[in-house]
C-alpha positions in Angstrom: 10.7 -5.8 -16.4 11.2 -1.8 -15.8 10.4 -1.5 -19.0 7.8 -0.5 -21.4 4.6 -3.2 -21.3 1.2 -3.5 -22.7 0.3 -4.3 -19.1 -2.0 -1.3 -18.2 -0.3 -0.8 -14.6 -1.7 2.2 -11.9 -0.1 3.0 -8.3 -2.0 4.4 -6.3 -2.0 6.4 -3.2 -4.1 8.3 -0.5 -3.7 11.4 1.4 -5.0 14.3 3.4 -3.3 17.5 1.6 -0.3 17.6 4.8 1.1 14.8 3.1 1.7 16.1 -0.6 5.1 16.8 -0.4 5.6 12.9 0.8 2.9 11.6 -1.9 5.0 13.7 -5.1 8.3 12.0 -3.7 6.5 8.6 -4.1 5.8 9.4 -7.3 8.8 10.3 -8.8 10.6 7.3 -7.1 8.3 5.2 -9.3 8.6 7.9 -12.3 12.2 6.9 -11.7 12.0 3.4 -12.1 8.9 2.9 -13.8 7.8 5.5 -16.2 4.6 3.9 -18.1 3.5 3.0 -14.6 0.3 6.0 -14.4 0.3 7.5 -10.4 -2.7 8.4 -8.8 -3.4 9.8 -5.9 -7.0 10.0 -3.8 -6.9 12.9 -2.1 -9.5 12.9 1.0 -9.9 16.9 1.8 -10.3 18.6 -1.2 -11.4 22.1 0.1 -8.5 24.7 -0.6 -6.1 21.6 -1.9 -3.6 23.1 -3.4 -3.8 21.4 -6.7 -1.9 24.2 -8.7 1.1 22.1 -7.3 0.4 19.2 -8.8 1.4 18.3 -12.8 -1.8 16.9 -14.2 0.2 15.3 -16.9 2.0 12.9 -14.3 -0.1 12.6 -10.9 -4.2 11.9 -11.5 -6.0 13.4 -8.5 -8.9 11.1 -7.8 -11.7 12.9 -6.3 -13.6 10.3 -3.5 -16.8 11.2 -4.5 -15.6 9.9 -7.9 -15.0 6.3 -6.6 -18.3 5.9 -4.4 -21.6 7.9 -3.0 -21.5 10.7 -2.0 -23.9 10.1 0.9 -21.7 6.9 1.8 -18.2 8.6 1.6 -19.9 11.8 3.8 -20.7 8.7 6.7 -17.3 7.4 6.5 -15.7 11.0 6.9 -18.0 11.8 9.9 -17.1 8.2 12.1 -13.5 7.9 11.3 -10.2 9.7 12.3 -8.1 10.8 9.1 -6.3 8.0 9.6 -9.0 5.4 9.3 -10.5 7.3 7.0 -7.6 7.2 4.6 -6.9 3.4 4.8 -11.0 2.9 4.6 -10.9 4.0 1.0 -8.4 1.5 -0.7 -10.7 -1.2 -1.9 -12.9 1.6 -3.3 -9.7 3.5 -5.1 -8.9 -0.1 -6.0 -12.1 -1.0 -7.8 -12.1 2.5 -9.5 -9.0 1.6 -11.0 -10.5 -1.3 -12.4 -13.1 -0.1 -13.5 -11.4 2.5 -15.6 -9.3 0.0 -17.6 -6.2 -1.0 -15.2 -5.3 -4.4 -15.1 -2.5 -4.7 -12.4 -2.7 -1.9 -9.5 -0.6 -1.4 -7.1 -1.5 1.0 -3.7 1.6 2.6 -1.7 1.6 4.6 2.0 2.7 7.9 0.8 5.6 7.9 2.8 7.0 5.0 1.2 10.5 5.7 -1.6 11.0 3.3 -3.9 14.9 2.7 -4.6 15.3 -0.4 -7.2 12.7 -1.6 -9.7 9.5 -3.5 -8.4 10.2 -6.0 -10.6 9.6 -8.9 -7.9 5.9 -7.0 -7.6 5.3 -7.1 -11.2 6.6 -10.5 -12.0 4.2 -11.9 -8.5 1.4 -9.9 -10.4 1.8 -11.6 -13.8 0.1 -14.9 -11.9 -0.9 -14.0 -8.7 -4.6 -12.0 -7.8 -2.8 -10.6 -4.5 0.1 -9.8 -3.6 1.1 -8.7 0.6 4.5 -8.3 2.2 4.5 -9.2 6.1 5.4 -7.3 8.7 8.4 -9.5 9.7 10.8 -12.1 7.9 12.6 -13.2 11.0 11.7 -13.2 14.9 12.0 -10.5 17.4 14.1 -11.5 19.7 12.6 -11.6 23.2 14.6 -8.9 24.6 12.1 -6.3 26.0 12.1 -4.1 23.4 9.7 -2.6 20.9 8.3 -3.2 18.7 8.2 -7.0 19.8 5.5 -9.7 18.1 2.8 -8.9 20.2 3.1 -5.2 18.7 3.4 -7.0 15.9 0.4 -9.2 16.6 -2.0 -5.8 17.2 -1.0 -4.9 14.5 -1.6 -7.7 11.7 0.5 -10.1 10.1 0.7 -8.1 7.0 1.8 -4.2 6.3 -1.1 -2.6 4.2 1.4 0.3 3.5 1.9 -2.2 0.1 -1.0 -4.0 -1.8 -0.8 -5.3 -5.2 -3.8 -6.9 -7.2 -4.6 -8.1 -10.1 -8.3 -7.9 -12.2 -9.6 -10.9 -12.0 -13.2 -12.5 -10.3 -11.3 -13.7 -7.3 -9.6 -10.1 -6.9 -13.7 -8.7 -7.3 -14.4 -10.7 -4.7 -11.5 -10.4 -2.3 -12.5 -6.2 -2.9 -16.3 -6.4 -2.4 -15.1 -8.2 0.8 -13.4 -5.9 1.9 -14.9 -2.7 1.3 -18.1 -3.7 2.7 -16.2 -4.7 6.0 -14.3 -1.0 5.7 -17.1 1.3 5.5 -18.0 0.6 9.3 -15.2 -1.7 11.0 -12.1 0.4 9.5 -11.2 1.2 13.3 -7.9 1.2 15.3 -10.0 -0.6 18.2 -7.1 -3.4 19.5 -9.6 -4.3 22.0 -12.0 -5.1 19.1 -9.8 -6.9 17.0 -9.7 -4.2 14.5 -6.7 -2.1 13.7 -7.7 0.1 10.3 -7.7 -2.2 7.0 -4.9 -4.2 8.2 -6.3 -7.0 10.5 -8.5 -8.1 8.1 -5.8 -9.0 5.6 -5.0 -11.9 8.0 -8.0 -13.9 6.7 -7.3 -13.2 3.4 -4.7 -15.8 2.4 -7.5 -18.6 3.7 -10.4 -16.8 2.3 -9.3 -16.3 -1.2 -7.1 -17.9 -4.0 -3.9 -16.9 -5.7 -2.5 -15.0 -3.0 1.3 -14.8 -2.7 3.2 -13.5 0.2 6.2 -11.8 -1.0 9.2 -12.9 1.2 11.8 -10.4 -0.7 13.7 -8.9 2.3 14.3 -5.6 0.3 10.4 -4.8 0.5 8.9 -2.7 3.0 11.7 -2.1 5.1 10.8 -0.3 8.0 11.4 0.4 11.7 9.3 -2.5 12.6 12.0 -5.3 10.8 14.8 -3.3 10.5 16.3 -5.0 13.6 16.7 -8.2 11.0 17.4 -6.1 7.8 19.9 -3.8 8.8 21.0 -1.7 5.7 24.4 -0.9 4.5 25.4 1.3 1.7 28.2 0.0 -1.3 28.7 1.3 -4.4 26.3 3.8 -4.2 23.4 1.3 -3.1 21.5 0.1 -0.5 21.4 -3.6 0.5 19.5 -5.3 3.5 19.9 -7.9 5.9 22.5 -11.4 6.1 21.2 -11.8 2.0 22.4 -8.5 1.4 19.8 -8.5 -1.2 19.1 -4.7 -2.8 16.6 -2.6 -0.7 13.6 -2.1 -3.0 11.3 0.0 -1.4 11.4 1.9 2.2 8.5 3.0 4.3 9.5 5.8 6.2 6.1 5.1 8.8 5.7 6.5 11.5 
């Protein structure tokens, strides 16, 4: 599945310019792995990017104002923190993609490595409209310590560090959605509900159709499940939890 396919794939990510370094590792984890996989990445500050560091020929800088209005993006930037500001954009970058001719898109935290081929992604995407990995496989055990599930529970049930979607009406629909409820309510407001894009991902299984929830232990590994997927390293790999299945992808949050 690593391979070459007629399959018009993207990943995507989004950053403000501190975060280059962590967005061009991301990319050539994937460029690894997955080579006819295009990267883009959305950056959100453009003045005095440094964009002579970037190779045009394998990273695609997507300017915001390309993927909505100008007048629209400019009310977003002035209500919103960089960090709600940044997870705000992905339906937009999302329906971009789309729109330019992608057929199966994938969007990625910047601080995320990928370490094995996505090929349980990729094979979910082949019949699913959306993919999500949740923030835990296992419970917390009740031991004062945290993160615990009511972290978790803040938080949303699914990490929106990973998203992978597929063109279809029901994906069009699942995005219109959502970005109308991000260009005002992307918040990190716990009293409110509302914690950035993530929250609203909760309704989404119940909302809309051919959603899978990807159970793979060796996706999105991070500090908030790592008490259940402990990693050891054989043979020169890295394998996670009591399956000892092959760690896919790690998101270095936080």
């Amino acid at each position: 599945m690593s391979g070459i396919t007629s399959v018009r794939r993207a990943v995507v990510t989004i950053i403000a310019k501190n975060y280059l370094a962590l967005a061009k590792t991301l990319a050539n984890s994937l460029r690894q792995f997955h080579p006819d996989i295009d990267f883009h990445l959305l950056v959100i500050d453009r003045p005095g990017f440094p964009l002579a560091d970037i190779d045009p020929t394998s990273i695609f800088v997507i300017d915001p104002l390309r993927i909505m209005d100008g007048a629209e993006f400019s009310s977003m930037a002035e209500q919103y923190d960089v960090t709600e500001l940044s997870t705000s954009l992905k339906p937009f970058a999302l329906q971009y993609l789309f729109n330019i001719g992608y057929e199966q898109i994938i969007y990625f935290d910047p601080d995320i490595l990928i370490i094995q081929p996505l090929d349980e992604i990729l094979a979910a995407l082949d019949k699913a409209n959306i993919v999500l990995t949740p923030h835990l496989l296992d419970p917390i055990p009740m031991d004062g310590r945290l993160p615990d599930e009511p972290f978790i529970l803040k938080a949303g049930a699914y990490n929106l560090g990973f998203i992978g979607v597929k063109a279809s009406h029901e994906t069009w629909r699942f995005l219109d959605w959502w970005s109308e409820r991000l260009k005002t309510l992307c918040k990190i407001a716990i009293h409110k509900g509302l914690f950035v894009d993530q929250k609203w991902i909760d309704l989404v299984p119940g909302l809309f159709d051919g959603v899978t929830i990807l159970k793979h232990p060796g996706y999105n590994v991070a500090y908030w499940n790592v008490q259940s997927r402990r990693l050891v390293e054989e043979d020169g790999g890295y394998y996670v939890g009591k399956e000892h299945a092959p760690l896919v992808f790690y998101h270095f949050s936080g």
